[in-house]
C-alpha positions as CSV (number, residue, x, y, z in Angstrom):
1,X,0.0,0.0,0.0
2,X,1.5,3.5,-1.2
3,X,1.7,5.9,1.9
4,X,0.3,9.6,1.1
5,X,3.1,12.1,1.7
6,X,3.1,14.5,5.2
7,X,0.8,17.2,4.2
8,X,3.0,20.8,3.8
9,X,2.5,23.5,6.3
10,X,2.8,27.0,5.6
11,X,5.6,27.5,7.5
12,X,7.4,24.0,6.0
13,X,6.1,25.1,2.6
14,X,7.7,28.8,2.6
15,X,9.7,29.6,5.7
16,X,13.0,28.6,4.2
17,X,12.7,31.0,1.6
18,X,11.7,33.7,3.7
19,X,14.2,32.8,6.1
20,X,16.7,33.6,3.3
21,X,15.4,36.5,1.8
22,X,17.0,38.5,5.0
23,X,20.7,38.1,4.2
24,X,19.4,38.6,0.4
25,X,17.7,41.8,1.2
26,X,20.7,42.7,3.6
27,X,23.2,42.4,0.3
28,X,21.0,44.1,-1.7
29,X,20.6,47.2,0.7
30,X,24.0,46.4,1.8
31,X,25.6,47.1,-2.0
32,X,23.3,50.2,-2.0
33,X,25.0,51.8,1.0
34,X,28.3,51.5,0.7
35,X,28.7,51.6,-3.3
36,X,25.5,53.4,-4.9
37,X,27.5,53.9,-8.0
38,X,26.3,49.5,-8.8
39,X,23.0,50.9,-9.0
40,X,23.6,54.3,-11.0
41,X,22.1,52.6,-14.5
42,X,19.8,50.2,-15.0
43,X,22.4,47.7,-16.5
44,X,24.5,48.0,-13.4
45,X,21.2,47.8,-11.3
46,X,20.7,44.4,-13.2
47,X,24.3,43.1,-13.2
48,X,24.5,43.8,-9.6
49,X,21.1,42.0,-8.0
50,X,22.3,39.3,-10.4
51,X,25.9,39.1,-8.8
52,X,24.5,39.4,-5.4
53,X,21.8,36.8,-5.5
54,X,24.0,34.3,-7.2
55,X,27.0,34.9,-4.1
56,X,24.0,34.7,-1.4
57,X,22.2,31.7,-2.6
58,X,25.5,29.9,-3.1
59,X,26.2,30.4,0.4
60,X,22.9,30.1,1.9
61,X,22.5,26.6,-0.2
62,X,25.6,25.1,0.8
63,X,24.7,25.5,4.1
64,X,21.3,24.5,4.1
65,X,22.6,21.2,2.3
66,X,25.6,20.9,5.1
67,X,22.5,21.2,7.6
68,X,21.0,18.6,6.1
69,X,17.6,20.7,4.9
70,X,17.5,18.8,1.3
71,X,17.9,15.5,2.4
72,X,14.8,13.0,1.9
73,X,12.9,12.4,4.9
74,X,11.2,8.5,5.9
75,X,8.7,8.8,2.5
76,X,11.8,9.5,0.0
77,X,10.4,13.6,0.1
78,X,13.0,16.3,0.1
79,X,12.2,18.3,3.7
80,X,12.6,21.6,1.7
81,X,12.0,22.4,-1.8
82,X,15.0,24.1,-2.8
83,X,13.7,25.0,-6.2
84,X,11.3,27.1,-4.5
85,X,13.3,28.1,-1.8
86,X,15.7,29.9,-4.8
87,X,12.6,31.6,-6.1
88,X,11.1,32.7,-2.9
89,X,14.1,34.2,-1.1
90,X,15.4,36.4,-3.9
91,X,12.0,37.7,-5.4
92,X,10.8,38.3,-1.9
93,X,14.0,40.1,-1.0
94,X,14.0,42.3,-4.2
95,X,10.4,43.7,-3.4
96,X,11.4,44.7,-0.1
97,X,14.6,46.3,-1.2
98,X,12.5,48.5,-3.6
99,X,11.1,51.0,-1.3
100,X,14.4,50.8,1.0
101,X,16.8,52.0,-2.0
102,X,14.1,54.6,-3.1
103,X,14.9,56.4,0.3
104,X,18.4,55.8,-0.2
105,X,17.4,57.7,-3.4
106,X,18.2,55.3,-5.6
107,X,15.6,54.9,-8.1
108,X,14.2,52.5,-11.2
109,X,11.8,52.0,-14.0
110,X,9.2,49.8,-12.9
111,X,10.1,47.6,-16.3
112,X,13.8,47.4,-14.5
113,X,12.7,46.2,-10.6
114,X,10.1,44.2,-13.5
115,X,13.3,42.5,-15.4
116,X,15.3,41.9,-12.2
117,X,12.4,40.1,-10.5
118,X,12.4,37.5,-13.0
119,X,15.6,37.5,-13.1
120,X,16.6,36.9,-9.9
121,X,13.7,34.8,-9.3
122,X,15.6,32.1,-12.6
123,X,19.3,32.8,-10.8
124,X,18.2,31.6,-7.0
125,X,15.7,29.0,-8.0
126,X,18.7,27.1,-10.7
127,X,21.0,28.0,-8.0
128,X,19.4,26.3,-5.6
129,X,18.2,23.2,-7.5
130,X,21.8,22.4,-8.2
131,X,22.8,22.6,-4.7
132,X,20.1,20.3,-3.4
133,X,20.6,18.2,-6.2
134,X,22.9,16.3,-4.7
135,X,21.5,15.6,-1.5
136,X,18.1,14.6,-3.6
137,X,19.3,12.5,-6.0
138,X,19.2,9.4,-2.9
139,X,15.5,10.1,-2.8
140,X,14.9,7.0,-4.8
141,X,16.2,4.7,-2.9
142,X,14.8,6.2,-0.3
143,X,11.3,6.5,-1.2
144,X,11.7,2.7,-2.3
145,X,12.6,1.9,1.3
146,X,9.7,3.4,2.9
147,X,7.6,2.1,0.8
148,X,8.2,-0.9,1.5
149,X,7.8,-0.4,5.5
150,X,4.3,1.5,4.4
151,X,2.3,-1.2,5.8
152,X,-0.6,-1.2,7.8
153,X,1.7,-2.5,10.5
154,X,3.1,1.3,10.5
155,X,0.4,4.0,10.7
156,X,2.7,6.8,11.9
157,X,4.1,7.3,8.6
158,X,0.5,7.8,7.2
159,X,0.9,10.6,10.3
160,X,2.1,14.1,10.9
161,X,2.5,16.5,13.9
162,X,0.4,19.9,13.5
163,X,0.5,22.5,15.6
164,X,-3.2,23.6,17.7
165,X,-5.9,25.1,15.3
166,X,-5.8,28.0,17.5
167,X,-2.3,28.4,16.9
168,X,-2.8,28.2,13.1
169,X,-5.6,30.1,13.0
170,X,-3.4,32.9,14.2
171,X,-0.2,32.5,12.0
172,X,-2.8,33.0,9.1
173,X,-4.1,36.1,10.7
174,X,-0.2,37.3,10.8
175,X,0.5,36.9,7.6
176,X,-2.3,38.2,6.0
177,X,-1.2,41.9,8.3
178,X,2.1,41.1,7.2
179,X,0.9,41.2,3.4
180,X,-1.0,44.5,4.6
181,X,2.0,45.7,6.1
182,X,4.4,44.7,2.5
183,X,1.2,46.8,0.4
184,X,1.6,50.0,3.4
185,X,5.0,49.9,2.7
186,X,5.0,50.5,-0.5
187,X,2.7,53.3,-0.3
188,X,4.2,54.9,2.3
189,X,8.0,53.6,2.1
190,X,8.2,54.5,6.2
191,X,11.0,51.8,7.5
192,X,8.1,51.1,10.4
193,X,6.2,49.1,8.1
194,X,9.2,47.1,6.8
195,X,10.3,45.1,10.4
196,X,6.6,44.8,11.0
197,X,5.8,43.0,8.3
198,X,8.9,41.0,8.4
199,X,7.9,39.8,12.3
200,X,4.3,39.1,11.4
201,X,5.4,37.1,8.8
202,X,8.4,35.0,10.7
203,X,5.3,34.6,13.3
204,X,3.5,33.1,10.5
205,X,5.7,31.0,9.1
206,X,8.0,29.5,12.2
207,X,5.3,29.7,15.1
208,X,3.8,26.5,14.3
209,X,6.8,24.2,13.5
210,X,8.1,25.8,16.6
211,X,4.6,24.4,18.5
212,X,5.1,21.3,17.0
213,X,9.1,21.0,17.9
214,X,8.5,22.1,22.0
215,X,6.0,19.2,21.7
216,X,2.6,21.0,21.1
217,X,1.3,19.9,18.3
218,X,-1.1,17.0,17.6
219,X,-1.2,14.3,15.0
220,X,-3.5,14.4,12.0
221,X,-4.5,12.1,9.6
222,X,-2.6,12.8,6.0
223,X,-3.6,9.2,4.7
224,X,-6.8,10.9,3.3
């Protein structure tokens, strides 16, 4: 009998690539501060996200895959995507850094921050793939392993630890501020709005794996 994979939480499903859109916002804004001249034209605008996100997600994936974040888990499924990890962390991080450089007074076409957000988002997401690659390409065997131990005789891996409905009930309130907070930022471009929305939306994302790590959270059936 083929066991149904863990169902993804929101937190499981983006917070690695949120996680990693702050040290990719912090080079982006970084760059701007101590050598607005990369950002002068919108060539060097592109050239420079594109050198930046490569460096950052090189290092960031490495030591993800050191950590052990791309390995398969008892079903043969990576525990992070890094595909969309890649995508997430530098598209994410270049939205952010939009309203930040324009008070630096460094400023865009909207076709430019339009180019570089798909063309970050390609860079970090092949970046990325490549580096879990490695640690993925066991999967197989894996996968073949548990399904062979996806028995009736073993329920738990039909199984996975939530965190309370009250508890996710509220992480889905946070993040939909923290969306409200992104949209205020960019009308307003007040710094306020920016570490708001960043802590309503780690809340979201890491409160209820953390529930479920102190030993909080409850089992529900993912077999259906």
């Amino acid at each position: 009998m083929r066991s149904a994979p863990h169902q993804e939480t929101l937190s499981h499903r983006w917070g690695p690539g949120v996680l990693t859109a702050l040290p990719m916002l912090l080079a982006y804004v970084g760059a701007a501060m101590l050598a607005p001249g990369l950002y002068s034209t919108a060539p060097r605008f592109l050239l420079t996200v594109s050198v930046l996100s490569i460096v950052v997600s090189l290092v960031v994936g490495l030591i993800a895959r050191v950590a052990g974040l791309y390995a398969p888990d008892a079903l043969g499924q990576p525990r992070f995507d890094p595909a969309r990890q890649g995508t997430c962390s530098t598209q994410l991080a270049l939205l952010l850094s939009w309203p930040i450089l324009s008070s630096l007074d460094i400023h865009q076409s909207l076709w430019t921050y339009l180019i570089a957000f798909l063309l970050v988002g390609v860079l970090g997401r092949t970046i990325f793939s490549l580096i879990g690659h490695g640690r993925n390409s066991t999967s197989g065997t894996t996968s073949g392993i548990a399904l062979q131990h996806a028995t009736p005789s073993s329920p738990k891996l039909e199984r996975a630890q939530v965190a309370p409905r009250w508890l996710r009930t509220t992480a889905r309130v946070c993040f939909i501020f923290g969306l409200l907070g992104l949209a205020r930022l960019a009308i307003d471009r007040e710094i306020m709005f920016l570490w708001l929305s960043l802590g309503l939306l780690a809340f979201a994302l890491i409160a209820p794996s953390v529930a479920v790590a102190l030993g909080f959270g409850r089992d529900e059936d993912t077999s259906r």
